[in-house]
VMD Tcl script that draws the C-alpha trace (Angstrom):
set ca {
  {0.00 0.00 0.00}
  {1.31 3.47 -0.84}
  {1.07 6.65 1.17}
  {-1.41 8.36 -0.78}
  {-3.62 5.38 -1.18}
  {-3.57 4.53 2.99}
  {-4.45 8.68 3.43}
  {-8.01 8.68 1.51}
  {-10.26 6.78 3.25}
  {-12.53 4.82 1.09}
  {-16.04 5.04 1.34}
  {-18.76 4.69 -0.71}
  {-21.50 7.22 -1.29}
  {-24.56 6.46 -3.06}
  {-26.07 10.03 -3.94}
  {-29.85 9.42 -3.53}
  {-32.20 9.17 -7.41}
  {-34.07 12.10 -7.76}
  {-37.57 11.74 -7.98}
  {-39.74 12.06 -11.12}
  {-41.48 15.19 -10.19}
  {-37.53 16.45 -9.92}
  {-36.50 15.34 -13.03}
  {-39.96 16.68 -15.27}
  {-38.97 20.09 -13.93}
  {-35.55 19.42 -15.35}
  {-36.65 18.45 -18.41}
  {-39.23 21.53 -18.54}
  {-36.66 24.05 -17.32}
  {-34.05 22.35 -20.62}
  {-36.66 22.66 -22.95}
  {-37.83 26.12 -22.67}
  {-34.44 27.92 -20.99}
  {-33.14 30.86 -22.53}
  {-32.64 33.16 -20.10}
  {-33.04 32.95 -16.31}
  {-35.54 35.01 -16.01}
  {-37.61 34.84 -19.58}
  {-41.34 35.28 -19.50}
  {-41.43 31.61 -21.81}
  {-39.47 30.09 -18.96}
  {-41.46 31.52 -16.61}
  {-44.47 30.16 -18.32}
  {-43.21 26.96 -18.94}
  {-43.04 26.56 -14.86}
  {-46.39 28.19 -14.61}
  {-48.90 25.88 -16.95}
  {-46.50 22.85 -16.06}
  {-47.19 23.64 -12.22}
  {-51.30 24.21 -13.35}
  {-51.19 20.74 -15.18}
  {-50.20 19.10 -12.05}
  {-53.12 21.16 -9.98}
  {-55.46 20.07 -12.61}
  {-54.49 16.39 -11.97}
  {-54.10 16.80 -8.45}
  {-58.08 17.71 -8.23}
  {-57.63 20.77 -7.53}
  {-59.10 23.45 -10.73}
  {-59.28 26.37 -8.90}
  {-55.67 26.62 -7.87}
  {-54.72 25.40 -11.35}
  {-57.06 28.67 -12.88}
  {-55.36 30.92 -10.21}
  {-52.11 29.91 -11.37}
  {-52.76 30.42 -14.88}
  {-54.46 33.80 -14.17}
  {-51.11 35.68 -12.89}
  {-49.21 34.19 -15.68}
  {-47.56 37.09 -18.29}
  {-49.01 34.96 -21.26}
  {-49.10 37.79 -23.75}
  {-45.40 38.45 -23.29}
  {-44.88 34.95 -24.35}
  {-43.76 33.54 -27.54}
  {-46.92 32.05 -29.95}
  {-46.08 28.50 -29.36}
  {-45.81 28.92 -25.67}
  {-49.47 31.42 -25.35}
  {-51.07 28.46 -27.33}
  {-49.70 25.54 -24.50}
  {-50.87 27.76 -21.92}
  {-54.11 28.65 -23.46}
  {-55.05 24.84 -24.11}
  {-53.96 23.93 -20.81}
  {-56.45 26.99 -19.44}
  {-59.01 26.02 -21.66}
  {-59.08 22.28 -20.66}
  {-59.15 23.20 -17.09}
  {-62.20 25.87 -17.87}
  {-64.10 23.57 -19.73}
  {-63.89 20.67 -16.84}
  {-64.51 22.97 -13.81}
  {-66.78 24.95 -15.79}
  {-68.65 22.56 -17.65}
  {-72.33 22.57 -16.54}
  {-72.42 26.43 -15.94}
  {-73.64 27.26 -19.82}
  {-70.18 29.53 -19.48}
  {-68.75 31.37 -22.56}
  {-65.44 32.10 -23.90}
  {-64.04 35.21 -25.19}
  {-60.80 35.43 -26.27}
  {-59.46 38.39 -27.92}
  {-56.27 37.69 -28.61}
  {-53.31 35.20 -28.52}
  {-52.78 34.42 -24.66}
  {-55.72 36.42 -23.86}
  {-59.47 34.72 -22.85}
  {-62.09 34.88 -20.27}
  {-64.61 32.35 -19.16}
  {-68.02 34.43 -18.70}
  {-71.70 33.22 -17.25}
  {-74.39 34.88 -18.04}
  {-76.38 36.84 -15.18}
  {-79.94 37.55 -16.22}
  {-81.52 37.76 -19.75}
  {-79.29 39.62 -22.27}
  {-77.79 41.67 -18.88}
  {-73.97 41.58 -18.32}
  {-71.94 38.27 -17.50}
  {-69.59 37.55 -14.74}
  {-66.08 36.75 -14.81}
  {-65.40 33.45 -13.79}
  {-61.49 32.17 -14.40}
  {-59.03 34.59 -17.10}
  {-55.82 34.23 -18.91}
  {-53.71 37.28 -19.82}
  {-55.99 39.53 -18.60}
  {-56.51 42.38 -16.46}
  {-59.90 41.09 -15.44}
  {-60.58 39.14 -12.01}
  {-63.17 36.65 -11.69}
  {-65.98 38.35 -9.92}
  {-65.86 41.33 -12.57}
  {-69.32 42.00 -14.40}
  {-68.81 43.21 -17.98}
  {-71.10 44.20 -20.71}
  {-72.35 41.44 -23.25}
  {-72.24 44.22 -25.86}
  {-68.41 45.36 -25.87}
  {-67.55 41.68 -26.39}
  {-67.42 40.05 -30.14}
  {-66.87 36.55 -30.84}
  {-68.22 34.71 -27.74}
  {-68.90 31.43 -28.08}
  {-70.21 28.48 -25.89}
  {-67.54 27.03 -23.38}
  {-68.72 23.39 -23.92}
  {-68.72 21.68 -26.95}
  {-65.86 22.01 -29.43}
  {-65.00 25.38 -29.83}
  {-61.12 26.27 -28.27}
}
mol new
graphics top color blue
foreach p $ca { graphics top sphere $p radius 0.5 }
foreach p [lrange $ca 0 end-1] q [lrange $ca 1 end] { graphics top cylinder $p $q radius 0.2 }
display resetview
């Protein structure tokens, strides 16, 4: 035995596997890194973190989530995942209401229920919007709603 080899002990470490959840997040942070702190990267985090509300049961977190999200700053691709993810969630939690959807823009949509014959409709979940659920809003400033359920998205 030399000198060096009697000096370092030897041990063996087994560094623990990291779990699934651990390595999705790596996988979403390679995919959509640019720059530490990029609204798409940001995003990315935001509807992946939603998804796993939506799966976890809980809708209104997921919607929350998605509501503070800086989708219109995003690039198309990544306004389009977020705005399918929102839309999926909308149209599950939402799906017995006779809700609308107006959207008008990329990134940009509110689910509305009517309140009364022909009167205004009330916010219920938003995505790149100023608007917060709760808000009442005339049916007349609004073009192009259309029925939350069936296959419009």
């Amino acid at each position: 035995m030399t000198t060096a080899t009697s000096i370092i002990p030897f041990t063996t470490t087994t560094t623990p596997r990291p779990t699934l959840e651990a390595l999705v997040d790596r996988l979403i942070d390679g995919l959509f890194a640019t720059v530490p702190e990029a609204p798409e990267q940001s995003l990315a985090r935001t509807v992946h973190d939603a998804r796993r509300l939506r799966q976890a049961g809980d809708l209104d977190g997921a919607l929350a989530l998605l509501a503070g999200a800086e989708v219109p700053a995003a690039e198309a691709h990544q306004a389009r995942w977020a705005y399918t993810e929102w839309i999926a969630i909308a149209r599950r939690h939402f799906r017995d209401s006779g809700a609308l959807v107006y959207s008008p823009d990329t990134g940009r949509a509110a689910v509305l229920a009517p309140r009364g014959d022909g009167g205004p409709l009330e916010v219920l979940a938003v995505l790149g919007m100023r608007w917060r659920p709760g808000k009442m809003v005339s049916r007349r400033s609004l073009r192009g709603l259309r029925p939350l359920a069936g296959g419009a998205s």
